[in-house]
PDB file with one MODEL, atoms N, CA, C and O in Angstrom:
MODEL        1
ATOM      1  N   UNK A   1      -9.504 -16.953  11.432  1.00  0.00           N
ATOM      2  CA  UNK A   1     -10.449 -16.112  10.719  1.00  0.00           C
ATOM      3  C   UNK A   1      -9.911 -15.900   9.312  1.00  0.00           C
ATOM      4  O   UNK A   1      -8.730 -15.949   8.967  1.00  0.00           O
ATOM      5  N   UNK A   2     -11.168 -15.613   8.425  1.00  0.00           N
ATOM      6  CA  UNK A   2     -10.362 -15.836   7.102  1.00  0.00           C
ATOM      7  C   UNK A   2     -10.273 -14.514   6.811  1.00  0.00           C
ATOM      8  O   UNK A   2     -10.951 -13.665   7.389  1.00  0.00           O
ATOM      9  N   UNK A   3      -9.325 -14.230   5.781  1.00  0.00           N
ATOM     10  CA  UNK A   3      -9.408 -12.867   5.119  1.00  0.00           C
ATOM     11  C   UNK A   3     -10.312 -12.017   5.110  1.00  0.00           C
ATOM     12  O   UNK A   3     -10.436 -10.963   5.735  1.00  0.00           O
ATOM     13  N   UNK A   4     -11.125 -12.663   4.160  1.00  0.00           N
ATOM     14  CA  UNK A   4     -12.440 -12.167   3.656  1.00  0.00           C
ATOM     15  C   UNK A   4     -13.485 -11.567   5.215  1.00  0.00           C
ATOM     16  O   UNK A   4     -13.842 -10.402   5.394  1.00  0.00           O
ATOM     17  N   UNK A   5     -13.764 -12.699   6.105  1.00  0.00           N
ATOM     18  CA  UNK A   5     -14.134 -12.303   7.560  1.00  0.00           C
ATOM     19  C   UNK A   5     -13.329 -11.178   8.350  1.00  0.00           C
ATOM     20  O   UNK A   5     -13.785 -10.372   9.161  1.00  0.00           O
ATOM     21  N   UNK A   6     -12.053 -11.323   7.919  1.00  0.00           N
ATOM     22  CA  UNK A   6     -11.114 -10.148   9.001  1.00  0.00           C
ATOM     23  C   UNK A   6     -11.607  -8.461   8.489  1.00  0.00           C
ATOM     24  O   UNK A   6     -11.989  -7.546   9.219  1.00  0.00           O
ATOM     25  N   UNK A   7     -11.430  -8.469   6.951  1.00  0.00           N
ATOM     26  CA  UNK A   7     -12.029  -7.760   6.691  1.00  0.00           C
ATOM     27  C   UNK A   7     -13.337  -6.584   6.242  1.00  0.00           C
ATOM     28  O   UNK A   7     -13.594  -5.420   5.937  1.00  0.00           O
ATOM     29  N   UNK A   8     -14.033  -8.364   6.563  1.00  0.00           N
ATOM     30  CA  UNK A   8     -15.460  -7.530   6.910  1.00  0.00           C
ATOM     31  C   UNK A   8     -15.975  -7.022   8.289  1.00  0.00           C
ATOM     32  O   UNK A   8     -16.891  -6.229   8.505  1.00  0.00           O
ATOM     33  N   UNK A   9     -14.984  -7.813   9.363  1.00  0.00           N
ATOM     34  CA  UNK A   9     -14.803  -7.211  10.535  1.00  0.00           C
ATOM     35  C   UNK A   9     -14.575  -5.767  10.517  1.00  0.00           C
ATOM     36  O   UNK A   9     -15.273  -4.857  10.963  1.00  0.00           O
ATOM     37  N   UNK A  10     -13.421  -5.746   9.890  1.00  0.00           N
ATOM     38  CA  UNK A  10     -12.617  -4.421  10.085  1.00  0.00           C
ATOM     39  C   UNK A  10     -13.528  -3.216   9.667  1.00  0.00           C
ATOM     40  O   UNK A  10     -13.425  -2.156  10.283  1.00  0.00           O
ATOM     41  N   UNK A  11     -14.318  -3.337   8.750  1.00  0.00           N
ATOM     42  CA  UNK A  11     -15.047  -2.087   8.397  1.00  0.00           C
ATOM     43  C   UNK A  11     -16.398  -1.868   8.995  1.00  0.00           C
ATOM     44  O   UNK A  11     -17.209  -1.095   8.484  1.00  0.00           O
ATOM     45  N   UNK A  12     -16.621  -2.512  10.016  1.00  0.00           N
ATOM     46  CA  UNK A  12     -17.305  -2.037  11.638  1.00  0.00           C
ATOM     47  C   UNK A  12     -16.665  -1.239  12.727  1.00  0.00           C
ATOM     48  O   UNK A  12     -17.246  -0.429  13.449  1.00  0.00           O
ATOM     49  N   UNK A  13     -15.157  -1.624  12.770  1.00  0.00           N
ATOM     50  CA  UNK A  13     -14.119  -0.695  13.217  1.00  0.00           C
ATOM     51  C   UNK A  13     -13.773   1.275  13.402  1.00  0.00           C
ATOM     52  O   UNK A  13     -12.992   1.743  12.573  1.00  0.00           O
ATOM     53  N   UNK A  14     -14.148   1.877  14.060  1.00  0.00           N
ATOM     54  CA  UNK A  14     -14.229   3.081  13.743  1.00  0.00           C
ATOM     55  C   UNK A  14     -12.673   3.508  13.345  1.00  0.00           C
ATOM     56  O   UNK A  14     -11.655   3.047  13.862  1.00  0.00           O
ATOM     57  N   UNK A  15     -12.774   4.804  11.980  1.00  0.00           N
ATOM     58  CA  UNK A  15     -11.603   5.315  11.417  1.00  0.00           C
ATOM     59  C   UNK A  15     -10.380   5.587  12.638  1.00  0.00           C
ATOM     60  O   UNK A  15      -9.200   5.396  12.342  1.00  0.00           O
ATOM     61  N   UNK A  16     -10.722   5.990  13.850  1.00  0.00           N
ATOM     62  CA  UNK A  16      -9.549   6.453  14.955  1.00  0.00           C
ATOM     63  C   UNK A  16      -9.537   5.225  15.853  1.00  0.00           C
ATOM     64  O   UNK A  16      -9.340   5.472  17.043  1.00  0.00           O
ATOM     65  N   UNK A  17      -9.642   4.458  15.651  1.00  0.00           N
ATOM     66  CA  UNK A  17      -9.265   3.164  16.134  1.00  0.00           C
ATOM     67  C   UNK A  17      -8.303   3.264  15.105  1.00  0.00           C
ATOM     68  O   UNK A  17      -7.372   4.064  15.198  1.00  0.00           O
ATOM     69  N   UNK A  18      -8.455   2.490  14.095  1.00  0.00           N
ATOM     70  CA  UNK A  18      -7.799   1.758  13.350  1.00  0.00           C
ATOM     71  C   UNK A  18      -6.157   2.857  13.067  1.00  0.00           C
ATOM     72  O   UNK A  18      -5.063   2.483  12.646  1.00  0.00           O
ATOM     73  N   UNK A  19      -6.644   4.357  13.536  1.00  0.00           N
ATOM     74  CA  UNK A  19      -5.059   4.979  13.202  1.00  0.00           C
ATOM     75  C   UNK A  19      -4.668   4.941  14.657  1.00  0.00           C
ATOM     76  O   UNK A  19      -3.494   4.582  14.735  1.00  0.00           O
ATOM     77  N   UNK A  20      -5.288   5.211  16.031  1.00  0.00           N
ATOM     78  CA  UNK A  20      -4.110   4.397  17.343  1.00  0.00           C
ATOM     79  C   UNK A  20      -3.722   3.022  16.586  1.00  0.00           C
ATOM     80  O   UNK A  20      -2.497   2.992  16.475  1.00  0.00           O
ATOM     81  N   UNK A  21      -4.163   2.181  16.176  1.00  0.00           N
ATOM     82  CA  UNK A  21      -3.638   1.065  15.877  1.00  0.00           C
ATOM     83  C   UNK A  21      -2.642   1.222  15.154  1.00  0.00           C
ATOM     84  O   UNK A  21      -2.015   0.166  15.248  1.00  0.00           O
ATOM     85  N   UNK A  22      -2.004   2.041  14.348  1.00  0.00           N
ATOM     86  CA  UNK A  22      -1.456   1.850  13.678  1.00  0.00           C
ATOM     87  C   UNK A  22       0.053   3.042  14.036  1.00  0.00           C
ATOM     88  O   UNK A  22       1.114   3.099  13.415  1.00  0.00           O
ATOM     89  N   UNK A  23      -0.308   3.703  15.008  1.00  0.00           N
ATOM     90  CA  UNK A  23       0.726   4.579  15.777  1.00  0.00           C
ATOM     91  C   UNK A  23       1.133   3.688  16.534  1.00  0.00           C
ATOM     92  O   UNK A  23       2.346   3.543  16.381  1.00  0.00           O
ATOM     93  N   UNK A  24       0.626   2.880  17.431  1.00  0.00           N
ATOM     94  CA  UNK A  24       1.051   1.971  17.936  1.00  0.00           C
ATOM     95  C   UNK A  24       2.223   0.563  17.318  1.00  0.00           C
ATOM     96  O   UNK A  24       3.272   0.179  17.836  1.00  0.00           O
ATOM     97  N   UNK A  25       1.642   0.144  16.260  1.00  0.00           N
ATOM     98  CA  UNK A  25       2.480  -0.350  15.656  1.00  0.00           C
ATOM     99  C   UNK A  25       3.760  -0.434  15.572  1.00  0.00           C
ATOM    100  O   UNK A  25       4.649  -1.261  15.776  1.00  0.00           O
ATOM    101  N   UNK A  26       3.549   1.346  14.984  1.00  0.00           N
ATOM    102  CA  UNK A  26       4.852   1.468  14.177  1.00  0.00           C
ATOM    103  C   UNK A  26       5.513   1.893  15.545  1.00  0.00           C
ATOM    104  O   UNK A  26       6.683   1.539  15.402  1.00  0.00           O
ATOM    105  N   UNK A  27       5.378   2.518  16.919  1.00  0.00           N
ATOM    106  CA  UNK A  27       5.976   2.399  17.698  1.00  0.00           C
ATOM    107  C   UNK A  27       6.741   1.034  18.210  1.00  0.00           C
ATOM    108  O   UNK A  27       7.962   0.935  18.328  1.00  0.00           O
ATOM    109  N   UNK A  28       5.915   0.147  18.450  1.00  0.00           N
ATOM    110  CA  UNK A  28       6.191  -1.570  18.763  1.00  0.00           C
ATOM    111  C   UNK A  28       7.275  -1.914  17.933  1.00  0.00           C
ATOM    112  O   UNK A  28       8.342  -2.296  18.414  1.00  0.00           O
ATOM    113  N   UNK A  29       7.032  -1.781  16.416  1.00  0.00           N
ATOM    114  CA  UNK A  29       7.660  -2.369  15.461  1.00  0.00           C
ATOM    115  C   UNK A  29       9.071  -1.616  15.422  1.00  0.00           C
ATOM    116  O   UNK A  29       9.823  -2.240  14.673  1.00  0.00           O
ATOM    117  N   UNK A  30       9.696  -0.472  15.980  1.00  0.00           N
ATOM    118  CA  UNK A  30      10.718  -0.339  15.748  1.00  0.00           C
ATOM    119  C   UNK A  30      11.645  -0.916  17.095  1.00  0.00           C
ATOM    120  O   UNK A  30      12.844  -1.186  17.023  1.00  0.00           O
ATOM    121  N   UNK A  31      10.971  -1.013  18.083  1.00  0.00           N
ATOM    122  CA  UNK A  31      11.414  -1.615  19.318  1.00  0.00           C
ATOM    123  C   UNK A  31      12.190  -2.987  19.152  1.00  0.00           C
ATOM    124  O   UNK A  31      13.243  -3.350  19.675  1.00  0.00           O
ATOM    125  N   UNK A  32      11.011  -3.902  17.907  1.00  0.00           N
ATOM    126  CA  UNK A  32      11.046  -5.153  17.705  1.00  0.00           C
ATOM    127  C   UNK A  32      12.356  -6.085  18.190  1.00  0.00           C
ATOM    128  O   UNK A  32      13.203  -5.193  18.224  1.00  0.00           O
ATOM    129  N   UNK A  33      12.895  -7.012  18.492  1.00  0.00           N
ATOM    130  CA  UNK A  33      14.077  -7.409  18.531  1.00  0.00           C
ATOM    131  C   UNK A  33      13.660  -9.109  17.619  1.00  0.00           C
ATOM    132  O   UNK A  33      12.785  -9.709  18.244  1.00  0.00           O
ATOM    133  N   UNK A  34      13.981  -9.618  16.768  1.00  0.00           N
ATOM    134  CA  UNK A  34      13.544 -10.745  16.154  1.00  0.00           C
ATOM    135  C   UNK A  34      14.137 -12.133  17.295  1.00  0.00           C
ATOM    136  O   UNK A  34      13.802 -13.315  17.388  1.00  0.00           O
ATOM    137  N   UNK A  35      15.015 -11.392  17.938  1.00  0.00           N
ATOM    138  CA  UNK A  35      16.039 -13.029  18.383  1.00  0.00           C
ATOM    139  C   UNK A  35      14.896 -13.199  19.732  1.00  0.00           C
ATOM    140  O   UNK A  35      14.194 -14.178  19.986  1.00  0.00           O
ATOM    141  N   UNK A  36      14.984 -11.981  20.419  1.00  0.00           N
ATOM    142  CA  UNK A  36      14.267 -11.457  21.803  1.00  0.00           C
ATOM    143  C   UNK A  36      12.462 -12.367  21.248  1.00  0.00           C
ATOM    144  O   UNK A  36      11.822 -13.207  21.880  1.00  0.00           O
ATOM    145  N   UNK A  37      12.239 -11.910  20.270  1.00  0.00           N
ATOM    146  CA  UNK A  37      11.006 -12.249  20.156  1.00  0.00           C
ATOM    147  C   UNK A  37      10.463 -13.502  19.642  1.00  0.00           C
ATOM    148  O   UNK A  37       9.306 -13.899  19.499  1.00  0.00           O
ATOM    149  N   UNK A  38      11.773 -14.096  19.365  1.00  0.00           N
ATOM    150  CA  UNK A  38      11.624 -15.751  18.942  1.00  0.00           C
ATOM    151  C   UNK A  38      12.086 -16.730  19.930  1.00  0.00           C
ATOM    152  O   UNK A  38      11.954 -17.951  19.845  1.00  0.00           O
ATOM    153  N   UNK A  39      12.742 -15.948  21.048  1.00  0.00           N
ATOM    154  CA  UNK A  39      12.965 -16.522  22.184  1.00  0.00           C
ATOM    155  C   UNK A  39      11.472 -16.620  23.007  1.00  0.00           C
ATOM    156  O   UNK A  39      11.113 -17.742  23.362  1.00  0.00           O
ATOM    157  N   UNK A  40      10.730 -15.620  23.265  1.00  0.00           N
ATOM    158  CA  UNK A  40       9.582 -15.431  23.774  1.00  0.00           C
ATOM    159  C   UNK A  40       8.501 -16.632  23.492  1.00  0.00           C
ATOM    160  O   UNK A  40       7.945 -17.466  24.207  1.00  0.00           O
ATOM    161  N   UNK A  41       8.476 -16.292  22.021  1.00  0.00           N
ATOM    162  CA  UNK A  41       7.587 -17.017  21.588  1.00  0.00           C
ATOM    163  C   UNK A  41       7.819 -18.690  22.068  1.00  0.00           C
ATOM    164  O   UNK A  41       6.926 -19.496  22.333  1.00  0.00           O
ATOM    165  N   UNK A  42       9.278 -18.916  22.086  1.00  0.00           N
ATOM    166  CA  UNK A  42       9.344 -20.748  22.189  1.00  0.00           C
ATOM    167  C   UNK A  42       8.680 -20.651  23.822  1.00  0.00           C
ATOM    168  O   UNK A  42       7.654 -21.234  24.170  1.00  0.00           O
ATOM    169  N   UNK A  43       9.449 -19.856  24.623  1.00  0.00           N
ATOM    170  CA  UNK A  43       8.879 -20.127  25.922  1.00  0.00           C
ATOM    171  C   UNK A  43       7.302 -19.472  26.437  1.00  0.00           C
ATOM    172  O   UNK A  43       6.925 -19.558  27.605  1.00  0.00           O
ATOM    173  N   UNK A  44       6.736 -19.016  25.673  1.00  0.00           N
ATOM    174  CA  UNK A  44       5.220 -19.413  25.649  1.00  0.00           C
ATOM    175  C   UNK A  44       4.675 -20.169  25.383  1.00  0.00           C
ATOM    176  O   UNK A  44       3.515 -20.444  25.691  1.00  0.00           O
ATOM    177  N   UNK A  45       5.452 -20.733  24.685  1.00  0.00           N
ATOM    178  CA  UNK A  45       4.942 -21.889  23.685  1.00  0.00           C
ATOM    179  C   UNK A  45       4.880 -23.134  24.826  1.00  0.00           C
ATOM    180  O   UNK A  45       3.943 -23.896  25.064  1.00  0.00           O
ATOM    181  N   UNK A  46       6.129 -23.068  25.403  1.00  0.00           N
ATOM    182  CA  UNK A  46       6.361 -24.303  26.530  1.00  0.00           C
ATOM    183  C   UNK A  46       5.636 -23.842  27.244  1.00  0.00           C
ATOM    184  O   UNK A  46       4.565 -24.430  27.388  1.00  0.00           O
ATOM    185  N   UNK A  47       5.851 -22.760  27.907  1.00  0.00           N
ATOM    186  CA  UNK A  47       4.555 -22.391  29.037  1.00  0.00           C
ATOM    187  C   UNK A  47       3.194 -22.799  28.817  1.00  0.00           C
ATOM    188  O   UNK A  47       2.722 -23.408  29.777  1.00  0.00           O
ATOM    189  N   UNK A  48       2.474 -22.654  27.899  1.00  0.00           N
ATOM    190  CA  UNK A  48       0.662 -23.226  27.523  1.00  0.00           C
ATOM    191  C   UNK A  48       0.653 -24.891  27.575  1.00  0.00           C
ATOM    192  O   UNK A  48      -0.308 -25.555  27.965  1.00  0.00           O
ATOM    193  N   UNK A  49       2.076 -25.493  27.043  1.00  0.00           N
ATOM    194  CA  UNK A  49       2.019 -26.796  26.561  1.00  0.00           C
ATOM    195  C   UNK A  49       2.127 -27.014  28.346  1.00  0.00           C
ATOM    196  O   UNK A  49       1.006 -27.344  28.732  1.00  0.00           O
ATOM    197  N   UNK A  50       2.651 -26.969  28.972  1.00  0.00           N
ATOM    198  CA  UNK A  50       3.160 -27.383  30.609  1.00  0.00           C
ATOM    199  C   UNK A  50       2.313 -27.121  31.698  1.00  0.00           C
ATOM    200  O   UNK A  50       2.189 -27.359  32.899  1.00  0.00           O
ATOM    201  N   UNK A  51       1.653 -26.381  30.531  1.00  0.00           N
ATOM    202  CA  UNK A  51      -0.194 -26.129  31.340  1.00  0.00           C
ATOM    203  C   UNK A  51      -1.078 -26.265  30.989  1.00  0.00           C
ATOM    204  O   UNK A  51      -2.006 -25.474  31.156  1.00  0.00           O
ATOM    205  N   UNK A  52      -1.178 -28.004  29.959  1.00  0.00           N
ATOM    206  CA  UNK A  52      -2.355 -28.414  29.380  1.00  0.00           C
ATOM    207  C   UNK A  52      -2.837 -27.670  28.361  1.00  0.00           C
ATOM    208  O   UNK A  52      -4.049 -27.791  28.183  1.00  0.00           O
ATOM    209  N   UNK A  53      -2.258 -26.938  27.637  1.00  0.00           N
ATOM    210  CA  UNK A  53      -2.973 -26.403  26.221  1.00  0.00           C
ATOM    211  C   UNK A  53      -2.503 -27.469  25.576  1.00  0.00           C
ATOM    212  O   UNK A  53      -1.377 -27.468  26.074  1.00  0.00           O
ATOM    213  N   UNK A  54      -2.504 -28.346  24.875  1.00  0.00           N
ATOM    214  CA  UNK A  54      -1.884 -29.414  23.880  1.00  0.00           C
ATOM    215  C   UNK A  54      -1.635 -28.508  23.035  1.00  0.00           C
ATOM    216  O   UNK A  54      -0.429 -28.316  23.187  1.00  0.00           O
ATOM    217  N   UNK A  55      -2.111 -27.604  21.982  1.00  0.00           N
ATOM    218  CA  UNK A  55      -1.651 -27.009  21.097  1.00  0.00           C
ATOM    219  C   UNK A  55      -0.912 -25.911  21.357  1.00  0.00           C
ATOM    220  O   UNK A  55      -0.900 -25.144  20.394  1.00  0.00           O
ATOM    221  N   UNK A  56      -0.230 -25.503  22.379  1.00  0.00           N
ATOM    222  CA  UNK A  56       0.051 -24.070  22.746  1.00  0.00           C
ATOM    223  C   UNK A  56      -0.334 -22.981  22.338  1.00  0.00           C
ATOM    224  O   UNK A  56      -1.382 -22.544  22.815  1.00  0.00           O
ATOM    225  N   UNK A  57       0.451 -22.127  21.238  1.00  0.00           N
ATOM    226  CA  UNK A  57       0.695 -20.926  21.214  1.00  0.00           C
ATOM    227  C   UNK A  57      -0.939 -20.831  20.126  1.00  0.00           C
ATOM    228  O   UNK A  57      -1.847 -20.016  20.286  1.00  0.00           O
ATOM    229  N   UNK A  58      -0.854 -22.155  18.863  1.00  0.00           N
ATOM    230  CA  UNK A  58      -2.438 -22.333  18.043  1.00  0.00           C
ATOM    231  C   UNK A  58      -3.478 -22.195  19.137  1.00  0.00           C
ATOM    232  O   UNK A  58      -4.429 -21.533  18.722  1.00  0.00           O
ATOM    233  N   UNK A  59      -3.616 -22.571  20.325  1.00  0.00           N
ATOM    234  CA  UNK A  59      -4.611 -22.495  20.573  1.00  0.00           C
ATOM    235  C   UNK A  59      -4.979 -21.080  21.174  1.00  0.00           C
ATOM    236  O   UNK A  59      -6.145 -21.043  21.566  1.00  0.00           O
ATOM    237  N   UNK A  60      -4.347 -20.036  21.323  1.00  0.00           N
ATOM    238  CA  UNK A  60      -4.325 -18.896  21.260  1.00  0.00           C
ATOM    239  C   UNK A  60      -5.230 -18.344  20.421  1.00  0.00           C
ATOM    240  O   UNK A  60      -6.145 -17.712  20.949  1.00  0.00           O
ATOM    241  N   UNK A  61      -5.204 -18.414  19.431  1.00  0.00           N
ATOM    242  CA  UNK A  61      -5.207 -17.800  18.147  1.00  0.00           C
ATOM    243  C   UNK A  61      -7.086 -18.491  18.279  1.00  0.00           C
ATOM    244  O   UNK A  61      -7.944 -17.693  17.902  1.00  0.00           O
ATOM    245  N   UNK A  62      -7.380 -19.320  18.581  1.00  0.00           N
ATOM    246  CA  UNK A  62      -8.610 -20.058  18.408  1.00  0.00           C
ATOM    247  C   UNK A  62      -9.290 -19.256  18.879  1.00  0.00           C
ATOM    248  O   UNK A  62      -9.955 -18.534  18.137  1.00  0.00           O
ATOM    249  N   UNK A  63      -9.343 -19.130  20.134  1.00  0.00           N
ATOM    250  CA  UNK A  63      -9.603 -18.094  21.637  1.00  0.00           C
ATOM    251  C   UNK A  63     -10.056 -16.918  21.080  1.00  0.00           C
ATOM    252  O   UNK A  63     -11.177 -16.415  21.159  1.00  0.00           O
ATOM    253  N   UNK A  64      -8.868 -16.454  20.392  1.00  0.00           N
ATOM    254  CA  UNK A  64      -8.866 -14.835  20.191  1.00  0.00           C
ATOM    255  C   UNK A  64     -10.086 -14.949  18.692  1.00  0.00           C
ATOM    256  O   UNK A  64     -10.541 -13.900  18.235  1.00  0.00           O
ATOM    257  N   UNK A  65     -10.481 -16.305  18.084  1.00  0.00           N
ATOM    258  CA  UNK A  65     -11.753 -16.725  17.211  1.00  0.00           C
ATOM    259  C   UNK A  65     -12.918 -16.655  17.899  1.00  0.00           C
ATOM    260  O   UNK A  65     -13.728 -15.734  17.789  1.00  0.00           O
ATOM    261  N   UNK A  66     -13.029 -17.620  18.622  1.00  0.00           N
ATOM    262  CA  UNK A  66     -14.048 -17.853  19.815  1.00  0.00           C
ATOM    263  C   UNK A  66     -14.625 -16.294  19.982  1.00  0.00           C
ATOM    264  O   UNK A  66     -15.552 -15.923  19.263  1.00  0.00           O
ATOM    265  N   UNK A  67     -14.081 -15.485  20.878  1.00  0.00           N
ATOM    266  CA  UNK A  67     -14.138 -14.442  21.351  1.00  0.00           C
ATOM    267  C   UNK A  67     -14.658 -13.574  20.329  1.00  0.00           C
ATOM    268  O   UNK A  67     -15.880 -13.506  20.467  1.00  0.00           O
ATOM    269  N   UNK A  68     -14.270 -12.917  19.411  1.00  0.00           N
ATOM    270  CA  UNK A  68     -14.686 -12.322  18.143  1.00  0.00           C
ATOM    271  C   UNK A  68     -16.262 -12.601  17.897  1.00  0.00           C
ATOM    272  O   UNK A  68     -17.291 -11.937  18.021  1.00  0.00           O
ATOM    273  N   UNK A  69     -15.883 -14.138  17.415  1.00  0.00           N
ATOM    274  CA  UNK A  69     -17.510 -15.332  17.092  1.00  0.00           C
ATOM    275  C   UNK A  69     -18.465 -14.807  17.899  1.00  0.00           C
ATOM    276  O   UNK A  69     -19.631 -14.473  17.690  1.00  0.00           O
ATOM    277  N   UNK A  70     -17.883 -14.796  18.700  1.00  0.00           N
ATOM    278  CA  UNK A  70     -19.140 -14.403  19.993  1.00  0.00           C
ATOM    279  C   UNK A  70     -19.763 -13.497  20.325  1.00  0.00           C
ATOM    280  O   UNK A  70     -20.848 -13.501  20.906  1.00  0.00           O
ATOM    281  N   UNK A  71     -18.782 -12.136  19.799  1.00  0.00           N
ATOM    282  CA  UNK A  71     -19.633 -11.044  19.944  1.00  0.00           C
ATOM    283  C   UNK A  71     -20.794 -10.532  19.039  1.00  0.00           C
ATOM    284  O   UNK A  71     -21.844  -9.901  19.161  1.00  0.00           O
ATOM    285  N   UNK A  72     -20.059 -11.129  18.076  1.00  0.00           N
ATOM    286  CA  UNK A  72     -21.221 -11.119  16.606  1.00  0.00           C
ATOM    287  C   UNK A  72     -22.415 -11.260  16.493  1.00  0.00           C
ATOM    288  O   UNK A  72     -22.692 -12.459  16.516  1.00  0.00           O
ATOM    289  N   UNK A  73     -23.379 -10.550  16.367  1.00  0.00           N
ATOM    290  CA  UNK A  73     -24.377 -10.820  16.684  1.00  0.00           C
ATOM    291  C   UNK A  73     -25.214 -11.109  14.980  1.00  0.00           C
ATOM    292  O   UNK A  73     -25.443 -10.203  14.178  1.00  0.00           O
ATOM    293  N   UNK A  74     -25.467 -12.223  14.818  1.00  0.00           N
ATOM    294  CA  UNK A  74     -26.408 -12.162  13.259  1.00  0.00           C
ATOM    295  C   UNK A  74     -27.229 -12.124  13.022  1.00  0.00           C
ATOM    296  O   UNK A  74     -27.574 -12.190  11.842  1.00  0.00           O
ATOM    297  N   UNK A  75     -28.330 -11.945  14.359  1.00  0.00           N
ATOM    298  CA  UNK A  75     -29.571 -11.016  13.395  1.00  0.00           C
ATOM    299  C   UNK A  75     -29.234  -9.323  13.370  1.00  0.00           C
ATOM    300  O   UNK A  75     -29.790  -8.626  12.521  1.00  0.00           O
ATOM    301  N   UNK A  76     -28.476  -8.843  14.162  1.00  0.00           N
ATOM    302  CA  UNK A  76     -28.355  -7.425  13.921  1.00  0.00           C
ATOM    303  C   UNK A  76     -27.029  -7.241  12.729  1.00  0.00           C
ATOM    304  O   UNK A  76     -26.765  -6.123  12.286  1.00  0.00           O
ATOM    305  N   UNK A  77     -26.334  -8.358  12.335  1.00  0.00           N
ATOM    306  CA  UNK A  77     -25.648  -7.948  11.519  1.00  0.00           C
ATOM    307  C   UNK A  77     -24.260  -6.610  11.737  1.00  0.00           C
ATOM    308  O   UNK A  77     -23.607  -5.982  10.904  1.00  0.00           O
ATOM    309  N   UNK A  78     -24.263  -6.609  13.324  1.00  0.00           N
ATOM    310  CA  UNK A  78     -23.055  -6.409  14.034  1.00  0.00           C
ATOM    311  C   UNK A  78     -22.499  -7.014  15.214  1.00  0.00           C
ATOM    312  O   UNK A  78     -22.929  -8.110  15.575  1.00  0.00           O
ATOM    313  N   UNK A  79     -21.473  -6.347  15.940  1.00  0.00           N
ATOM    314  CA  UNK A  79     -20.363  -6.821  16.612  1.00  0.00           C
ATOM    315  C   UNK A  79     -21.213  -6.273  18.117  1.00  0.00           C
ATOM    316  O   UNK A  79     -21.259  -5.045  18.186  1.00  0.00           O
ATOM    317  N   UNK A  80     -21.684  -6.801  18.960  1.00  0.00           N
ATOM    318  CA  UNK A  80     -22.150  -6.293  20.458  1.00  0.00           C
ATOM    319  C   UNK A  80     -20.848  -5.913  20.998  1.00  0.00           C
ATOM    320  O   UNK A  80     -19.782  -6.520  20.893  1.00  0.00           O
ATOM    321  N   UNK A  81     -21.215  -4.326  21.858  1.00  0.00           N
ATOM    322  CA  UNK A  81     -20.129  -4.119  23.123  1.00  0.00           C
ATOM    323  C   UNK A  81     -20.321  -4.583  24.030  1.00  0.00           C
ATOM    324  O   UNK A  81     -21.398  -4.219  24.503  1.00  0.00           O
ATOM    325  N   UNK A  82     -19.512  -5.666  24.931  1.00  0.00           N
ATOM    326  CA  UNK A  82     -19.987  -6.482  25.288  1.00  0.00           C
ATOM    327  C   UNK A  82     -20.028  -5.423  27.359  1.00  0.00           C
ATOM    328  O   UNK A  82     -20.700  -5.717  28.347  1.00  0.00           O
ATOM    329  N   UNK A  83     -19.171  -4.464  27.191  1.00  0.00           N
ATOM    330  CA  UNK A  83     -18.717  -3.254  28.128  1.00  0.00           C
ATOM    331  C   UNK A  83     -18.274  -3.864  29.374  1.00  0.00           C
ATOM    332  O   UNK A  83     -18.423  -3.539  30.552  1.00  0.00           O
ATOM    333  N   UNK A  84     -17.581  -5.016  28.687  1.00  0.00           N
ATOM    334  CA  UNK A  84     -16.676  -5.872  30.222  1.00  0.00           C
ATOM    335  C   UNK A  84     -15.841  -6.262  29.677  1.00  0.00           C
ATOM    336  O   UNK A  84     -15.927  -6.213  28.450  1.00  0.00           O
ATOM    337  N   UNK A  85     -14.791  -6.759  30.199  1.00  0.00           N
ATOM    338  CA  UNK A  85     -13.455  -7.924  29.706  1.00  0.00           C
ATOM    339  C   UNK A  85     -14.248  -9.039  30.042  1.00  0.00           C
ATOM    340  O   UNK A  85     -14.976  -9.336  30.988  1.00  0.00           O
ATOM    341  N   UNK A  86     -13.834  -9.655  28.812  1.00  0.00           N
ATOM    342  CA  UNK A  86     -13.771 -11.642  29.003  1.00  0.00           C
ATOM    343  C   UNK A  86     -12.659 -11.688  29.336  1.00  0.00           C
ATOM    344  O   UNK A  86     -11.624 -11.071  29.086  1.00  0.00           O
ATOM    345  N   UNK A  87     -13.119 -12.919  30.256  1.00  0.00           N
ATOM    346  CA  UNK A  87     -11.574 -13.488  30.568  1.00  0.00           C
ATOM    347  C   UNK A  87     -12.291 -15.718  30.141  1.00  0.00           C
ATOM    348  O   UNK A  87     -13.425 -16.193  30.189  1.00  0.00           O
ATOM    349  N   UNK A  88     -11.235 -16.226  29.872  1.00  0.00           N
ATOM    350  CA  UNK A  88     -11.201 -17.577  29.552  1.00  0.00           C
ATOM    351  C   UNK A  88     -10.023 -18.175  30.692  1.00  0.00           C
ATOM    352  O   UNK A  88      -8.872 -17.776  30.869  1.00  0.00           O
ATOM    353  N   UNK A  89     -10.873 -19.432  31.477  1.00  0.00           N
ATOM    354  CA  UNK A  89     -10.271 -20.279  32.003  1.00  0.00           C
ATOM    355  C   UNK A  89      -9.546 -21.158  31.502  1.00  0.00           C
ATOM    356  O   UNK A  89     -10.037 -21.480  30.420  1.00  0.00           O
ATOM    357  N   UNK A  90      -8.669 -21.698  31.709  1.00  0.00           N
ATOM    358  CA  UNK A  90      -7.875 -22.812  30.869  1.00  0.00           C
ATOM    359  C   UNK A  90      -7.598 -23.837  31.867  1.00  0.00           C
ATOM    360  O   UNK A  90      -7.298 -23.344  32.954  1.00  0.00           O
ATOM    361  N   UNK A  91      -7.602 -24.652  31.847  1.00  0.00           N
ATOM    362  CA  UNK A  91      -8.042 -26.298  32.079  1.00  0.00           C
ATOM    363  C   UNK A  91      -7.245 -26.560  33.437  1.00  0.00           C
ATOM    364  O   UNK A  91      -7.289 -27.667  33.976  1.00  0.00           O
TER     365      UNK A  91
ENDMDL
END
């Protein structure tokens, strides 16, 4: 998603969302461990690839596009609640 889209997302977003989001954060972010979390990342990475994602961890990131894309609705010119979890099968 591009900038410009993330942020026109974002200002559909209600104001107390976006501050849990950001208590949250800064909770997460002091936890952070960089070594812990670059370890993670390789073995997710192997994990998606060893289960047919060819792109691993990118194709994540697509998904979490897809999903967004989808809720969007453009003749109303917003985001539908969709008032369920998606879930995505993988191959």
């Amino acid at each position: 998603m591009s900038d410009d889209r993330f942020q026109e997302w974002g200002k559909t977003v209600r104001p107390e969302i976006w501050q849990d989001y950001e208590v949250k954060q800064e909770y997460w972010s002091e936890k952070y461990s960089p070594l812990l979390g670059g370890m993670q990342d390789f073995a997710y990475n192997l994990f998606l690839k060893g289960n047919r994602v060819s792109e691993g961890k990118k194709n994540y990131g697509r998904v979490v596009e897809l999903l967004i894309a989808a809720s969007y609705n453009r003749e109303k010119g917003e985001f539908e609640d969709w008032g369920r979890e998606v879930s995505v099968a993988l191959p």
